[in-house]
N, CA and C atoms as a LAMMPS dump frame, in Angstrom:
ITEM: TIMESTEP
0
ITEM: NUMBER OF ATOMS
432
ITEM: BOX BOUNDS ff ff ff
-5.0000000000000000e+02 5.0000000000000000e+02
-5.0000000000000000e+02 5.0000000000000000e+02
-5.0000000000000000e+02 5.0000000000000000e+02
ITEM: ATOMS id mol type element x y z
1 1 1 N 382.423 -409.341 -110.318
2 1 2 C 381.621 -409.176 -109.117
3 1 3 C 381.358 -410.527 -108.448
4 2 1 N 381.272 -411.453 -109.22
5 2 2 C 380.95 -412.986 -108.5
6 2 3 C 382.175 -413.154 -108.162
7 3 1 N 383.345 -413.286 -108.156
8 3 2 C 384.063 -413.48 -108.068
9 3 3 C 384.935 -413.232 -106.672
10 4 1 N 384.22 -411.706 -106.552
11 4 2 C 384.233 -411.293 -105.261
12 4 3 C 383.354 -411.675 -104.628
13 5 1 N 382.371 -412.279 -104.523
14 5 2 C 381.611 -412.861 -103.312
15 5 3 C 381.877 -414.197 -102.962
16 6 1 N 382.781 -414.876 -104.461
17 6 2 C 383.075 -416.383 -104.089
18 6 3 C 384.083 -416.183 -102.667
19 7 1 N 385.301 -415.231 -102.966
20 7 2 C 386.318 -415.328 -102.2
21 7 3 C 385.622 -415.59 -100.292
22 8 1 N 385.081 -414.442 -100.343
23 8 2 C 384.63 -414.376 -98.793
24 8 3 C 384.044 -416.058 -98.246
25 9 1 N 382.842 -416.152 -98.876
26 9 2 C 382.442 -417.205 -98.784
27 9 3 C 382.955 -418.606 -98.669
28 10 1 N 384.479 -418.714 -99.499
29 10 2 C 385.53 -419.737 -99.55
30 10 3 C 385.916 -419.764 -98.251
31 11 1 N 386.623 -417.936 -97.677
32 11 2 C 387.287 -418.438 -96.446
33 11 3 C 385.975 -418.772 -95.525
34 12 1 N 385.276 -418.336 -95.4
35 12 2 C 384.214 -419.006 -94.307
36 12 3 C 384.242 -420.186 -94.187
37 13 1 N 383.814 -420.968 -95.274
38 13 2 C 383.492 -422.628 -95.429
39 13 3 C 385.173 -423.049 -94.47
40 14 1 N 386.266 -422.724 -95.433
41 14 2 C 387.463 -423.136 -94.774
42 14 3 C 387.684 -423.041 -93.188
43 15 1 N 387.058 -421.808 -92.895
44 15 2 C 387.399 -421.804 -91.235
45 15 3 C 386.412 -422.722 -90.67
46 16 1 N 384.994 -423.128 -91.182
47 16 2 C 384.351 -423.776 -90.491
48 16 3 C 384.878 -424.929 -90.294
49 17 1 N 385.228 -425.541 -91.491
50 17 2 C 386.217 -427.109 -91.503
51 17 3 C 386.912 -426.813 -90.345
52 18 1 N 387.804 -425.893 -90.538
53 18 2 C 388.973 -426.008 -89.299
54 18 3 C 388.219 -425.856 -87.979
55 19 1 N 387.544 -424.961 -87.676
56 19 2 C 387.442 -425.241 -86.804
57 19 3 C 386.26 -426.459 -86.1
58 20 1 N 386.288 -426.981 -86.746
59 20 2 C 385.167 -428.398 -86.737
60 20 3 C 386.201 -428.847 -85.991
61 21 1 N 387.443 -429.13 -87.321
62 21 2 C 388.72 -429.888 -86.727
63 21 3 C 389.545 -429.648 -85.315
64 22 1 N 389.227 -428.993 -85.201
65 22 2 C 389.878 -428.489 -83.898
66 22 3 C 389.111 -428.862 -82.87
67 23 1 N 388.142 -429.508 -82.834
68 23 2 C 387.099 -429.867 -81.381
69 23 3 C 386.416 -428.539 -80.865
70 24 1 N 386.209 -429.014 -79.28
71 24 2 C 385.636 -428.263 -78.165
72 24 3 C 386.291 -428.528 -77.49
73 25 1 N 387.418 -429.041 -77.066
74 25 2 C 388.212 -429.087 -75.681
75 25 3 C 389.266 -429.74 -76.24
76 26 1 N 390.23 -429.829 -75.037
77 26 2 C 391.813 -429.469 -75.133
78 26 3 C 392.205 -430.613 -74.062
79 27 1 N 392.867 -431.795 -74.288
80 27 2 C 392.91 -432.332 -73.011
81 27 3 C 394.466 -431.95 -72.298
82 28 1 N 394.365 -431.215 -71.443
83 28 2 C 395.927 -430.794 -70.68
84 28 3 C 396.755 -431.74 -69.942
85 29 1 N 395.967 -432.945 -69.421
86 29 2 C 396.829 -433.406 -68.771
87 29 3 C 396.289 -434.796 -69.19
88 30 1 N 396.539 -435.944 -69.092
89 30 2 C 396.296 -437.608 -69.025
90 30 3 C 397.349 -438.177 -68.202
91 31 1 N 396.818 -439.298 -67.688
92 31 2 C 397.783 -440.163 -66.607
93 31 3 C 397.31 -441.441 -66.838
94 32 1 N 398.212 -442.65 -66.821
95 32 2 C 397.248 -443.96 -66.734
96 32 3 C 396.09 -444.2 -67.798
97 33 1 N 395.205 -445.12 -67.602
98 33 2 C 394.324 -445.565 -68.379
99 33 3 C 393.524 -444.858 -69.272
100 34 1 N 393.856 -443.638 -69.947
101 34 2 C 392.604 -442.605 -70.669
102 34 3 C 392.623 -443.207 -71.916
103 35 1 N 390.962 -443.347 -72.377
104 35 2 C 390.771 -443.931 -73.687
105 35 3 C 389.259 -442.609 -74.087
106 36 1 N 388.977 -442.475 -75.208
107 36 2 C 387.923 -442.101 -75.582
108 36 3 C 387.438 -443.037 -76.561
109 37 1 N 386.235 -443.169 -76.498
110 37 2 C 385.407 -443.76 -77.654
111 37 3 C 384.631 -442.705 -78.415
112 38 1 N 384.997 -443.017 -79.792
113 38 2 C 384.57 -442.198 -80.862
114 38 3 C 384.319 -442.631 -81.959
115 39 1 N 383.195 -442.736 -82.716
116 39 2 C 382.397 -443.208 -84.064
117 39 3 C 382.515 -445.061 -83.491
118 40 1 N 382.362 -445.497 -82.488
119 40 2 C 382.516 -446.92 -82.415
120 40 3 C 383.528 -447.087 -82.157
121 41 1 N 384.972 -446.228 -82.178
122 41 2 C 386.222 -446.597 -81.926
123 41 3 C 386.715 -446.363 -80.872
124 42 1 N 387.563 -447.223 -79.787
125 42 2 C 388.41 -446.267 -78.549
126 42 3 C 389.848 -446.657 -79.057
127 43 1 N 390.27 -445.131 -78.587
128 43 2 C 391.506 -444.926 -79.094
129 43 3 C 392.111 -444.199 -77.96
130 44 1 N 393.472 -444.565 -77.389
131 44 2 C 394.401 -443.914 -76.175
132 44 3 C 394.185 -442.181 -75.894
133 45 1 N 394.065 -441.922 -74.762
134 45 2 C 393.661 -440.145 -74.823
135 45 3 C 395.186 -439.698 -74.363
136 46 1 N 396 -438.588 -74.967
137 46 2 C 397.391 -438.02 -74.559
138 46 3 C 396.907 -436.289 -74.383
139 47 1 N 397.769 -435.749 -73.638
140 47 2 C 397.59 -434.735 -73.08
141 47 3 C 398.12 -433.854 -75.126
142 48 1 N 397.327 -432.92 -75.068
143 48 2 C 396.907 -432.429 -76.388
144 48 3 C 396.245 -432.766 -77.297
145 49 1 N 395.657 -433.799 -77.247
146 49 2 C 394.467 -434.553 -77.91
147 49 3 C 393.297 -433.639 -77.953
148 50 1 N 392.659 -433.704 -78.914
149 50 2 C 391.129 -432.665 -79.087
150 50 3 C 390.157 -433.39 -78.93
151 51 1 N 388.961 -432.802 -78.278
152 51 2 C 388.069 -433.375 -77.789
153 51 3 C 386.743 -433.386 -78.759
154 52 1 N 385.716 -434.064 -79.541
155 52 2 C 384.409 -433.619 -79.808
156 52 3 C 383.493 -434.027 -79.219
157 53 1 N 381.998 -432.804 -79.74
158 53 2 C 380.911 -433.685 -78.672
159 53 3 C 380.929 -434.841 -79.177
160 54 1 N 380.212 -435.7 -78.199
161 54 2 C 379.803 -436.537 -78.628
162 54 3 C 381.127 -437.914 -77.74
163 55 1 N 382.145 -437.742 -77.561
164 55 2 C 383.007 -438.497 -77.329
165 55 3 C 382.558 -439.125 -75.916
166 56 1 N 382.95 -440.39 -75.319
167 56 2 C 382.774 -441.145 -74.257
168 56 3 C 384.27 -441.095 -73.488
169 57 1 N 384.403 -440.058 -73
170 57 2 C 385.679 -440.181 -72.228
171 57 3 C 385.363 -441.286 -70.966
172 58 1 N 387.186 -442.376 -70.825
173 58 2 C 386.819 -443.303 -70.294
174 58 3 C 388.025 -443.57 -69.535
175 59 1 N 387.608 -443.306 -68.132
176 59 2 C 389.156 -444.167 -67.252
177 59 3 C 389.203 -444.877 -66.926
178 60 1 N 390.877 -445.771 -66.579
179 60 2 C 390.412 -447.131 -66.135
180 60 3 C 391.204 -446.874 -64.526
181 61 1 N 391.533 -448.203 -64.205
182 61 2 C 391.977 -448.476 -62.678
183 61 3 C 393.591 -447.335 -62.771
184 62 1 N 393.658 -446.487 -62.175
185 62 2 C 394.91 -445.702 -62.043
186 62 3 C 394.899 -444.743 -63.266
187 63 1 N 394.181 -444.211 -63.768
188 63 2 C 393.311 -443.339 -64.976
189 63 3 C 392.899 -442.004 -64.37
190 64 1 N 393.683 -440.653 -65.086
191 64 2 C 392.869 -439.492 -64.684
192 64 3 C 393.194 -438.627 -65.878
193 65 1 N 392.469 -437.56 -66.214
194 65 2 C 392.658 -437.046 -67.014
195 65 3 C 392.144 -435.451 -66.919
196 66 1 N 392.531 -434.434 -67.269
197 66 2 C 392.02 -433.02 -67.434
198 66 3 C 391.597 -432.181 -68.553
199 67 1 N 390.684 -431.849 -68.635
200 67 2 C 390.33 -431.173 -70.095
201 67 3 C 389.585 -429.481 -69.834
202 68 1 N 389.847 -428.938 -70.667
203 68 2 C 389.644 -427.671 -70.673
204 68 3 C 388.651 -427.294 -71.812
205 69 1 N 387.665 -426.594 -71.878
206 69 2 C 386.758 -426.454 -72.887
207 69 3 C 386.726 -425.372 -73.449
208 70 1 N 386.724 -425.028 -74.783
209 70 2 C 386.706 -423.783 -75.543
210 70 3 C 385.995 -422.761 -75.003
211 71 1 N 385.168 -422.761 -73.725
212 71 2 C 384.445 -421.508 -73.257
213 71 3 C 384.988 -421.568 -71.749
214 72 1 N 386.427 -422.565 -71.306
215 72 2 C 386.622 -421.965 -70.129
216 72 3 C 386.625 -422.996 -69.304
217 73 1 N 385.655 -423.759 -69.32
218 73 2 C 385.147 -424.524 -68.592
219 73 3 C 385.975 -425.784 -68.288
220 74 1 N 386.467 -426.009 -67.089
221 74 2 C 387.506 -427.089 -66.393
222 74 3 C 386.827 -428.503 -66.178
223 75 1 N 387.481 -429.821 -66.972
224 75 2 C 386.697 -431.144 -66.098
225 75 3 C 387.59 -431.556 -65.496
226 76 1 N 387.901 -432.639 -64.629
227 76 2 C 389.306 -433.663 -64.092
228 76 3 C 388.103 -434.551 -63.461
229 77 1 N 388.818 -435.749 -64.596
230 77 2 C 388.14 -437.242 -64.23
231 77 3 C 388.857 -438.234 -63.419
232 78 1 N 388.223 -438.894 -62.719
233 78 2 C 389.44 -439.657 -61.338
234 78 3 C 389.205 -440.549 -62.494
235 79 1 N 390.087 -442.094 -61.586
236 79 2 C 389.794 -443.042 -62.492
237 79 3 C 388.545 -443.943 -62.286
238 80 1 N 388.396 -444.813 -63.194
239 80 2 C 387.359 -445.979 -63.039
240 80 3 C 385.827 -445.186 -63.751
241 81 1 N 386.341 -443.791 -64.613
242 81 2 C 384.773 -442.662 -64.759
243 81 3 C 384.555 -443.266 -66.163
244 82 1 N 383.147 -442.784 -66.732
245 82 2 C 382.361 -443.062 -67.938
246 82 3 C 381.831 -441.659 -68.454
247 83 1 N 382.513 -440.655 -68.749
248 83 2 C 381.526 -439.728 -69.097
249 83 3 C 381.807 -439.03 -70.579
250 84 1 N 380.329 -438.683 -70.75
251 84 2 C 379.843 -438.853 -72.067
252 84 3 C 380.015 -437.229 -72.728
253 85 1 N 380.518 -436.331 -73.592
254 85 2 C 379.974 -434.998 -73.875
255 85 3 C 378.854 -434.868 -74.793
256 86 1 N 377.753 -434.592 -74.528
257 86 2 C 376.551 -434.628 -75.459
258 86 3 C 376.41 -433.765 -76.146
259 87 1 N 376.83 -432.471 -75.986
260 87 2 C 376.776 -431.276 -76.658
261 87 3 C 377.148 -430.474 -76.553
262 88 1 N 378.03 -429.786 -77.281
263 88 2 C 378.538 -428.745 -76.84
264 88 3 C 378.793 -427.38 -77.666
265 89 1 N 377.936 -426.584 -77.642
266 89 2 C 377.948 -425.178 -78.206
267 89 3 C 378.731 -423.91 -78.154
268 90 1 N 379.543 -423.562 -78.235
269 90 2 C 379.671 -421.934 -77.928
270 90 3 C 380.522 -420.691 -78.698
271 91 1 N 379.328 -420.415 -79.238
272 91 2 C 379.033 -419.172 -80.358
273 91 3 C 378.364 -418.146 -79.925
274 92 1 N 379.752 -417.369 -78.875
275 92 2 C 378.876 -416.227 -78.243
276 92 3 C 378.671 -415.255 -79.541
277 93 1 N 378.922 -414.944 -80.571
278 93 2 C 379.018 -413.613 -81.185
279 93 3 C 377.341 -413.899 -81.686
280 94 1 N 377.04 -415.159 -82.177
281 94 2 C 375.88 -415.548 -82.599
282 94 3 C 374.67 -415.871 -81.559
283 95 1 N 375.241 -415.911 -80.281
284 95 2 C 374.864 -416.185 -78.92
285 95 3 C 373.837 -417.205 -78.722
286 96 1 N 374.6 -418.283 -79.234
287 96 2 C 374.656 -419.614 -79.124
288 96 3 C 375.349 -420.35 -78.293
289 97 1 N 374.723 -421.21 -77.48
290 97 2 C 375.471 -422.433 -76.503
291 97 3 C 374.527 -423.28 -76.006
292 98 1 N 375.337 -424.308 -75.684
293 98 2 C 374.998 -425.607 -74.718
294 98 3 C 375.976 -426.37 -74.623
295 99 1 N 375.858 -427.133 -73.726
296 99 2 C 376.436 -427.838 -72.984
297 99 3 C 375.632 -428.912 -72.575
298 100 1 N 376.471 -430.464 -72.844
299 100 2 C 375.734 -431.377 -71.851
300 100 3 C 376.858 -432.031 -71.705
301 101 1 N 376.359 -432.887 -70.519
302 101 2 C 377.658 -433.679 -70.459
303 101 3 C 376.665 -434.839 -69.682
304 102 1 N 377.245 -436.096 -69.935
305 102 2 C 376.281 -437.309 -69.176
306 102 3 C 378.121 -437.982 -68.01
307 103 1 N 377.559 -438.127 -66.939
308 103 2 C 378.602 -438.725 -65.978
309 103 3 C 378.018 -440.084 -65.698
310 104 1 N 378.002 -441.002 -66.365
311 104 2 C 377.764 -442.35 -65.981
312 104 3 C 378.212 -443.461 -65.241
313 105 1 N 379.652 -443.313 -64.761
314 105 2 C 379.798 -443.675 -63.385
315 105 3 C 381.321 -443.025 -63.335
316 106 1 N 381.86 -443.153 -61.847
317 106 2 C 383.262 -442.693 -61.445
318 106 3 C 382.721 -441.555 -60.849
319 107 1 N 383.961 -440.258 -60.893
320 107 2 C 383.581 -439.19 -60.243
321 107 3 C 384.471 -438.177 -61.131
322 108 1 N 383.904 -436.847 -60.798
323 108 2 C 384.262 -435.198 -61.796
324 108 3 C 384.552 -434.507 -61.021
325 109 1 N 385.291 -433.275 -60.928
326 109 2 C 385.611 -432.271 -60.316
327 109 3 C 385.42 -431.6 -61.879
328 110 1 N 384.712 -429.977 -61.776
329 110 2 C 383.293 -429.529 -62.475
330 110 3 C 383.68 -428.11 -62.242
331 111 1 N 384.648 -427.296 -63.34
332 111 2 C 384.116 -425.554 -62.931
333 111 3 C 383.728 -425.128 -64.152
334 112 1 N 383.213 -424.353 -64.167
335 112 2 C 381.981 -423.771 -65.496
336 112 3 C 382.73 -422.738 -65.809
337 113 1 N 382.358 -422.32 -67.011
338 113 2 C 383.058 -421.447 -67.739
339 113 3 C 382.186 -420.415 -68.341
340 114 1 N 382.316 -419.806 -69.617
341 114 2 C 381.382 -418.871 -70.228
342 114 3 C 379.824 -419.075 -70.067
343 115 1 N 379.988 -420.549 -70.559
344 115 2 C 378.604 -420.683 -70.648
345 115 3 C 377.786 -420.926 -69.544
346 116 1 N 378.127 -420.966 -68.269
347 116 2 C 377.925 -421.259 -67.286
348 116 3 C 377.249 -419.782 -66.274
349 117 1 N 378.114 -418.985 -67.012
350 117 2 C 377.604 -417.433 -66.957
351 117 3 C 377.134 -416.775 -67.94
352 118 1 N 377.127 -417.003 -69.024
353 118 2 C 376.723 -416.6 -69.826
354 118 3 C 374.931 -417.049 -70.463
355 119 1 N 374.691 -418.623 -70.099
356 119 2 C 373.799 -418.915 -71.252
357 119 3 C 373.557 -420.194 -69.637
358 120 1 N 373.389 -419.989 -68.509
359 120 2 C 372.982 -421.26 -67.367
360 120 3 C 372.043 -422.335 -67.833
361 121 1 N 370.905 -421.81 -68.379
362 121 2 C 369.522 -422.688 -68.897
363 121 3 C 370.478 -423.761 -69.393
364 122 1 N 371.621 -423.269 -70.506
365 122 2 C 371.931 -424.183 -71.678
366 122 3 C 372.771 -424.993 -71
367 123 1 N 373.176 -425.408 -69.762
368 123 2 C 374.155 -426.483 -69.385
369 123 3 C 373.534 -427.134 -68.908
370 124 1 N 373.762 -428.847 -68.977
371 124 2 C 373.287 -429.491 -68.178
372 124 3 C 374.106 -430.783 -67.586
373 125 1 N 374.33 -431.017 -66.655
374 125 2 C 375.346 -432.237 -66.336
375 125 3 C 374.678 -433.073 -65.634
376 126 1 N 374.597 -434.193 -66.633
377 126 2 C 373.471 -435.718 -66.014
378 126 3 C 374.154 -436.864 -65.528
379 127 1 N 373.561 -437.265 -64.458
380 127 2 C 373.797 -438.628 -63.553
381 127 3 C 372.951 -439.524 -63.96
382 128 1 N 373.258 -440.713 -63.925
383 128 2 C 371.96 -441.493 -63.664
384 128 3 C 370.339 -441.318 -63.18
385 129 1 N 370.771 -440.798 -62.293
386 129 2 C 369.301 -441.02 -61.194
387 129 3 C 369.21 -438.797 -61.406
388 130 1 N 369.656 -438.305 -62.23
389 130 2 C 369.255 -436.623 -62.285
390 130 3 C 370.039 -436.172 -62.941
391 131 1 N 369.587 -435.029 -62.91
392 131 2 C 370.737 -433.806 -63.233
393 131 3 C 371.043 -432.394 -62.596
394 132 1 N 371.842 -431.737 -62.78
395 132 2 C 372.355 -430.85 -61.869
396 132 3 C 372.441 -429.516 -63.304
397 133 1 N 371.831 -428.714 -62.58
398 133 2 C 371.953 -427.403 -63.238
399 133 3 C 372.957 -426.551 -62.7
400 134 1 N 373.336 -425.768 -63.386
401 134 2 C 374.831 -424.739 -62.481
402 134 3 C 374.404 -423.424 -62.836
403 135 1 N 375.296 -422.101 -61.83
404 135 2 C 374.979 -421.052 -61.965
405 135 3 C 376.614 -420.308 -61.966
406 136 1 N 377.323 -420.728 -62.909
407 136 2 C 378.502 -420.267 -62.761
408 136 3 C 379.514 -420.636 -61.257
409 137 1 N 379.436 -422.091 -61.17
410 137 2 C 379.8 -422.646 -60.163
411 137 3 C 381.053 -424.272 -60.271
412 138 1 N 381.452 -424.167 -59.408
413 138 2 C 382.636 -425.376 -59.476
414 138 3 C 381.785 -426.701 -58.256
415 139 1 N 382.021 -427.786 -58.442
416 139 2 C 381.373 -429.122 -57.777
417 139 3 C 382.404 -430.163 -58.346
418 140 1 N 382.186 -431.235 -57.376
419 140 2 C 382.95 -432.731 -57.045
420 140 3 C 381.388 -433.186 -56.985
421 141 1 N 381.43 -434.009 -57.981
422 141 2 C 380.751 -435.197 -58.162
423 141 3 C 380.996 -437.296 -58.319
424 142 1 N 380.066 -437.629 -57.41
425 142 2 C 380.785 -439.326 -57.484
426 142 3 C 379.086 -440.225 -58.251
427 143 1 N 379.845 -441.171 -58.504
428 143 2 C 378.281 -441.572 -59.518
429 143 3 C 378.801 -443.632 -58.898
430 144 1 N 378.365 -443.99 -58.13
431 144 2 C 378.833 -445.476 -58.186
432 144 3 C 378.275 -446.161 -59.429
């Protein structure tokens, strides 16, 4: 009987790893200068690269990049941008989410995805000087 409850429990733990490993986003496209910084490290961003929170996506002069997020949700960074993913949740079955994202300078083109319709309170996309709440909506943002 224990034996049978180890099994289940094994694959759980295993899928959680994996899917730890697997990020929150997908980057589809890179051009030019894409770097992310991660645990203290920046390392070159290539189109299939996985994204986690927490990462400092970073372009430089002739730098753009596109990423797609496990709930849908579209970014495309011009170059010369700083932006940060602070958090990112989405566990509809458990109906769990959030979203943050910090844009610290450059500019975003911004369409929302599940969580954006699904869970609005929980997104938040910060500038410097504010932040912008969404209601299942797409925006171009510039941050000097």
């Amino acid at each position: 009987m224990r034996q049978l409850l180890l099994v289940p429990l094994l694959v759980l733990l295993l899928c959680s790893a994996a899917c730890a490993a697997e990020g929150i986003a997908l980057v589809k496209s890179a051009s030019g200068d894409v770097s992310v910084k991660r645990a203290g490290e920046i390392v070159p961003v290539k189109q299939g690269d996985r994204l986690q929170a927490g990462d400092l996506l970073i372009t430089g002069s002739g730098g753009r990049v596109g990423v797609i997020f496990h709930d849908g949700s579209v970014l495309s960074l011009k170059e010369n941008s700083f932006l940060q993913i602070k958090d990112f949740v989405f566990k509809p079955i458990e109906q769990e989410f959030k979203f943050n994202l910090f844009l610290k300078k450059g500019a975003a083109l911004f369409e929302s995805g599940k969580i954006g319709k699904l869970a609005p309170d929980d997104f938040t996309f910060e500038i410097p000087e504010g932040s912008i709440g969404i209601r299942g909506t797409k925006f171009l943002i510039e941050v000097n």
